[in-house]
C-alpha positions as CSV (number, residue, x, y, z in Angstrom):
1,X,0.0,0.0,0.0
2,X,2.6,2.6,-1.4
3,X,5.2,2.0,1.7
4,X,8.0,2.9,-0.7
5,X,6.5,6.4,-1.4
6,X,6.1,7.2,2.2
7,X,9.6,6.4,2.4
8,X,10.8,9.5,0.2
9,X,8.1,11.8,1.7
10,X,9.0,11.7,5.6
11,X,12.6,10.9,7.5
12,X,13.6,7.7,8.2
13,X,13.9,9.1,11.9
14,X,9.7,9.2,11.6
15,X,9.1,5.7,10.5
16,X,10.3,3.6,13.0
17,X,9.3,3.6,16.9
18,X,12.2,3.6,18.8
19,X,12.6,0.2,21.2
20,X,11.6,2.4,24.6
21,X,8.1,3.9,23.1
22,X,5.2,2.2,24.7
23,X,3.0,1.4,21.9
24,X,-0.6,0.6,22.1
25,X,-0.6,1.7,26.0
26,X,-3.9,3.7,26.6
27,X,-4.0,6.5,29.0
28,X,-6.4,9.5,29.2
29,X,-6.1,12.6,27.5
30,X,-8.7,14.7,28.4
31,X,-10.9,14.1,31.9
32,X,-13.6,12.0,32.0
33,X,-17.2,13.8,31.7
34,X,-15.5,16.4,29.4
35,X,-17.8,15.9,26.7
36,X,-21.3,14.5,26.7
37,X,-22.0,11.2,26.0
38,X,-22.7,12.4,22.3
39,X,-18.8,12.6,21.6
40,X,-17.6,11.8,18.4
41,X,-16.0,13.1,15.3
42,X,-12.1,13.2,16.2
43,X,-10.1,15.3,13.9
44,X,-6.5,16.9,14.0
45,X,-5.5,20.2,12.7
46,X,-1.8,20.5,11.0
47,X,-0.9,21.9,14.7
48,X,-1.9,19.2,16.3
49,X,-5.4,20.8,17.9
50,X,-8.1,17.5,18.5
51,X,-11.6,18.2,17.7
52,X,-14.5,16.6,18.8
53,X,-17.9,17.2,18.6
54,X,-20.4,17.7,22.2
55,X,-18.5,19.7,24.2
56,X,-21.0,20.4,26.9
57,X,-23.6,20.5,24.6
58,X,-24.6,18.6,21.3
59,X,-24.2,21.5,19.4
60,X,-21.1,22.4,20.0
61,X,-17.7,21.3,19.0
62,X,-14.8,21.4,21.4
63,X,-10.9,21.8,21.0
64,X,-8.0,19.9,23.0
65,X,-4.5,21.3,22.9
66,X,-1.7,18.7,22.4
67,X,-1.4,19.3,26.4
68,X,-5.1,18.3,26.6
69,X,-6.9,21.4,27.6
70,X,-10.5,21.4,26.3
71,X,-12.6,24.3,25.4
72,X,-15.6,25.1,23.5
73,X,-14.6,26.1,20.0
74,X,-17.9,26.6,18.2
75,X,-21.5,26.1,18.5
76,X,-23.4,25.0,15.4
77,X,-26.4,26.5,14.0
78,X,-29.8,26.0,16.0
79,X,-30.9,22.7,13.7
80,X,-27.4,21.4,13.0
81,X,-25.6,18.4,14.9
82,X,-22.2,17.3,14.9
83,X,-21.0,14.0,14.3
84,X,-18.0,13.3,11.9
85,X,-14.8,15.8,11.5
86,X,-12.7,16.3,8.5
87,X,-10.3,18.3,6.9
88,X,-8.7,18.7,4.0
89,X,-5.2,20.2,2.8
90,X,-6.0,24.1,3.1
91,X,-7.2,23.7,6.7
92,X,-10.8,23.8,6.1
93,X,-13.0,21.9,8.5
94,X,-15.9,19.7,7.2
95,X,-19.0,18.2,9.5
96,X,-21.2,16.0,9.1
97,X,-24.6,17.6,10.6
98,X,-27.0,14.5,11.1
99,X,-30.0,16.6,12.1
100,X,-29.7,19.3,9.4
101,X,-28.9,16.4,6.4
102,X,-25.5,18.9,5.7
103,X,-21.6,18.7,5.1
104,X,-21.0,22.2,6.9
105,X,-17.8,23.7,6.4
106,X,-15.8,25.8,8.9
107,X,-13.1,28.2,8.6
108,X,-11.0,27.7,11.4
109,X,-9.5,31.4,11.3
110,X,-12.8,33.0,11.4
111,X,-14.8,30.2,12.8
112,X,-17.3,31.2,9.9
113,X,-19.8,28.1,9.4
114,X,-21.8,27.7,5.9
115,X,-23.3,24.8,4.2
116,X,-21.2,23.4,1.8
117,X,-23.4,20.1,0.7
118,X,-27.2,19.8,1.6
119,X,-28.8,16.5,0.8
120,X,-32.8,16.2,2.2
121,X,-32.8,12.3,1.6
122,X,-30.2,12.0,3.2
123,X,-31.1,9.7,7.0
124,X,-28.6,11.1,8.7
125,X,-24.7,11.8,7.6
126,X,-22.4,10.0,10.6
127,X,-19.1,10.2,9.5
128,X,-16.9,11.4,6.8
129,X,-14.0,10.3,4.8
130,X,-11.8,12.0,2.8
131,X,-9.7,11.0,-0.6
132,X,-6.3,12.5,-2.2
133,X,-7.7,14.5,-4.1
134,X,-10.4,16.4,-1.5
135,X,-13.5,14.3,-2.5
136,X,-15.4,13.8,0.5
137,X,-17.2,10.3,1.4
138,X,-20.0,10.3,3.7
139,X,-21.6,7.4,5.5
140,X,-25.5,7.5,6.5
141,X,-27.2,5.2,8.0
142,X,-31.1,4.5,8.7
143,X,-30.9,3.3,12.3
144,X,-34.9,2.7,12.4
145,X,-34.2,0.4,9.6
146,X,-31.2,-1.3,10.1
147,X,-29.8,-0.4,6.4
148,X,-28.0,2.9,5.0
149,X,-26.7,4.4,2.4
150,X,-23.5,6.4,0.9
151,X,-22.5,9.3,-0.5
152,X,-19.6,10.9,-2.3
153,X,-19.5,14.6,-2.0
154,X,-17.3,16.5,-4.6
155,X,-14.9,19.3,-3.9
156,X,-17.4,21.6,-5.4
157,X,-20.2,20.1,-2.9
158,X,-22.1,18.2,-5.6
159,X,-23.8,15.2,-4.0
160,X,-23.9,11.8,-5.2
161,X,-25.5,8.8,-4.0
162,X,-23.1,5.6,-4.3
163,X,-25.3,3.4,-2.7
164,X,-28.4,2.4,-1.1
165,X,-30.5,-0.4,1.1
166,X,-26.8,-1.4,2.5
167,X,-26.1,-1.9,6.1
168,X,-26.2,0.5,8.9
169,X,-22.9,2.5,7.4
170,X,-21.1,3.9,10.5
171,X,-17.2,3.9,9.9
172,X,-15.9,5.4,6.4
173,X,-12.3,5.5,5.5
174,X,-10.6,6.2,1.8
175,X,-6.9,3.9,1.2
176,X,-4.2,5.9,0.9
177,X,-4.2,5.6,-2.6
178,X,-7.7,6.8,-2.8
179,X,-8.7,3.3,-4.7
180,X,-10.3,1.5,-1.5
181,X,-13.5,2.4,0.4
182,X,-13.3,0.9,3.5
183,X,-17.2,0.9,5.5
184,X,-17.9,0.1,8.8
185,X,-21.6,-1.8,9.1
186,X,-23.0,-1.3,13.3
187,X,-25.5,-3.9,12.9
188,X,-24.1,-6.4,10.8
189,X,-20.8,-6.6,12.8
190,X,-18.7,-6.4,9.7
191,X,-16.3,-3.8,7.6
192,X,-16.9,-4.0,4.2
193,X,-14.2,-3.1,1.3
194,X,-15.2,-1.3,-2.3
195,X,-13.4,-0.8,-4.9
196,X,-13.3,2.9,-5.7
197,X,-12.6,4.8,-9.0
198,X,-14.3,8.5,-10.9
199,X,-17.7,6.3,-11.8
200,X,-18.6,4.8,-8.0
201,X,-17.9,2.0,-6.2
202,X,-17.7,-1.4,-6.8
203,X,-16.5,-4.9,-6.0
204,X,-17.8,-5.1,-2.7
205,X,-16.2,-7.5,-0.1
206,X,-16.7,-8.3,3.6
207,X,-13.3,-7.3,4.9
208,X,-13.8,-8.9,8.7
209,X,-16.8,-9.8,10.4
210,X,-17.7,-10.1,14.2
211,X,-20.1,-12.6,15.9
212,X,-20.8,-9.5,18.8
213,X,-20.6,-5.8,19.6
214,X,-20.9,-3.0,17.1
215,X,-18.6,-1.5,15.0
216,X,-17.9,2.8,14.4
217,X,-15.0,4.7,13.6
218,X,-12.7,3.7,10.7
219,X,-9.3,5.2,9.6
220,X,-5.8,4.3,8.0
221,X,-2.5,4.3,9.1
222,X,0.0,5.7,6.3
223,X,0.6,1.6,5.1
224,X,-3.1,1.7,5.1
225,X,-4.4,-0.2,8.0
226,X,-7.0,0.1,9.5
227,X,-7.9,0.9,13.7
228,X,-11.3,0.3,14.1
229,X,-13.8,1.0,17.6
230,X,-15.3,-2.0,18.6
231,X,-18.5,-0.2,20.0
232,X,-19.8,-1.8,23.5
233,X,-16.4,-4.2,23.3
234,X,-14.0,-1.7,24.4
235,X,-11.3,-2.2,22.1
236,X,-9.5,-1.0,18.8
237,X,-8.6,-2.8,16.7
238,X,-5.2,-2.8,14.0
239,X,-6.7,-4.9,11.0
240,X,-4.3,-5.5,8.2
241,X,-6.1,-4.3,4.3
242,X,-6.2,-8.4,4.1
243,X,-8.8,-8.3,7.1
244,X,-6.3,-9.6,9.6
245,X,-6.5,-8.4,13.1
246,X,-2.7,-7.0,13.8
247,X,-3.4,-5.5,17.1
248,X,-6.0,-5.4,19.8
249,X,-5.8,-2.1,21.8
250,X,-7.8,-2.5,25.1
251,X,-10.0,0.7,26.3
252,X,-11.0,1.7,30.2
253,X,-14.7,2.6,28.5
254,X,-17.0,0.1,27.0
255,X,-18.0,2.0,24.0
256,X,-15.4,3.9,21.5
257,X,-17.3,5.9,19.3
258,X,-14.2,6.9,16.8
259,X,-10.7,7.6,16.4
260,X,-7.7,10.2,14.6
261,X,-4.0,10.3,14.0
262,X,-2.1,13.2,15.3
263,X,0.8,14.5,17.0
264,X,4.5,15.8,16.3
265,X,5.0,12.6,14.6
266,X,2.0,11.6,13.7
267,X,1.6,8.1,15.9
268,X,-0.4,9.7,19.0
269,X,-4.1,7.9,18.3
270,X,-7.0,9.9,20.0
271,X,-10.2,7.6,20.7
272,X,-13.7,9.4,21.5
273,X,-15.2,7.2,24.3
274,X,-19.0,7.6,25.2
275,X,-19.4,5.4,28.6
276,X,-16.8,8.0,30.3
277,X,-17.2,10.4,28.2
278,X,-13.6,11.7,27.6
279,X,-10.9,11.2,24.8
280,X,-8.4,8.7,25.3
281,X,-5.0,8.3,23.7
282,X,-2.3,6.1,22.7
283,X,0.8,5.4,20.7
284,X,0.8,3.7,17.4
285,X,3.4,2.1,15.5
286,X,2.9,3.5,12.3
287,X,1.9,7.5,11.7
288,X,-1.6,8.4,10.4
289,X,-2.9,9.0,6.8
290,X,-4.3,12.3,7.5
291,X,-1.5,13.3,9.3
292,X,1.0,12.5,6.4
293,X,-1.7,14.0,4.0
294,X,-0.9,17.6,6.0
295,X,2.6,17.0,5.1
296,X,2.5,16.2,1.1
């Protein structure tokens, strides 16, 4: 999954952990009851900011320092709610707003919010996924129903529906070389793979599947694993592109909700955790996609 091209684009002195990093060792980075249980939506900035959404309120998203201070960083319109963070290579901050069926875009240097995508059929946008080239992927699921459905979102914010009647789409992640779609399904306890090019998705393929516990949050390590929130289980898991589990991260909260790369390095793994409402972290192995995406 392009390891020699990640080679020229970052140090050596990056790419290795050195033998006396803990890896995979959780410890909290924010206190516990810092967010509501409606945290989710992780995100870094190129400085190395987390953001999360239901800070105190669901409307509202909130903003760690790498030393963990929290603070309220801005409240959504009355109507919009918060769920899944991205951004893209200028710094511009996309959410998905479940309640208002929007992709809303921030500015983070004048906090200005605006709609950049509006869908009405839409059930509810959950998370969001982003490819090289800035096209945004959003999952939506139909929790009443137990199905979904998903959308690609151009860098213009033209909406297209890839699919519907699938699972209930939680997790969304892009490969690093944007030809992968990578799904998380709650209710059917699986991750699901798509082969992605300019005309859709296609190809599907159960990546993993799990006999218990739901699944959420998706996202890729720069070799392009995956860490997936096992929802209810407590874990995360390291899962190869193959769909073999590498590495089982346990949690001090039952339910993860989702999960970003960040810090100096890009190996610092935040985790959104509902039953203690807090953000956890540990260290990875490998950096993160979006963090080496900052960097290109």
């Amino acid at each position: 999954m392009k390891r020699p091209l990640f080679l020229f684009a970052v140090s050596s002195s990056l790419l290795f952990s050195s033998p006396a990093e803990e890896l995979f060792q959780v410890t909290e980075f924010t206190a516990k009851e810092s967010f509501t249980r409606g945290i989710e939506g992780p995100a870094c900035d190129k400085e190395g900011n987390l953001y999360a959404v239901s800070f105190g309120d669901k409307r509202n998203i909130g903003k760690v320092t790498p030393a963990g201070e929290a603070s309220l960083w801005v409240t959504l319109p009355e109507g919009s709610t918060g769920n899944g963070i991205r951004f893209d290579r200028k710094g511009m901050m996309f959410v998905a707003d479940y309640t208002g069926h929007n992709i809303l875009k921030i500015d983070p240097a004048t906090k200005e919010i605006s709609v950049f995508a509006h869908e009405p059929t839409m059930h509810q946008p959950n998370d969001l996924a982003i490819g090289p080239n800035g096209t945004l992927y959003a999952s939506d699921p139909d929790w009443k129903n137990g199905d979904g459905a998903l959308w690609r979102i151009s860098t213009t914010g033209a909406v297209t529906r890839l699919a519907d009647g699938k699972g209930t789409s939680n997790g969304i992640e892009v490969s690093p070389d944007g030809k992968k779609l990578y799904v998380s399904e709650s209710k059917q306890q699986r991750v699901l793979s798509y082969d992605l090019s300019e005309s859709g998705i296609s190809n599907e393929t159960v990546l993993i599947t799990f006999e218990e516990h739901a699944l959420d949050g998706i996202r890729c390590d720069v070799d392009g694993d995956l860490y997936l929130t096992r929802h209810g289980a407590g874990k995360v898991l390291k899962i190869s592109p193959e769909g073999e589990v590498l590495q089982t991260i346990p949690l001090p909260g039952s339910m993860p909700s989702n999960l970003c790369f960040g810090g100096p390095d890009g190996k610092a793994v935040y985790v959104t955790e509902v039953e203690n409402q807090q953000v956890l972290t540990f260290r990875s192995d490998r950096p993160g996609l979006s963090w080496l995406r900052w960097r290109e």
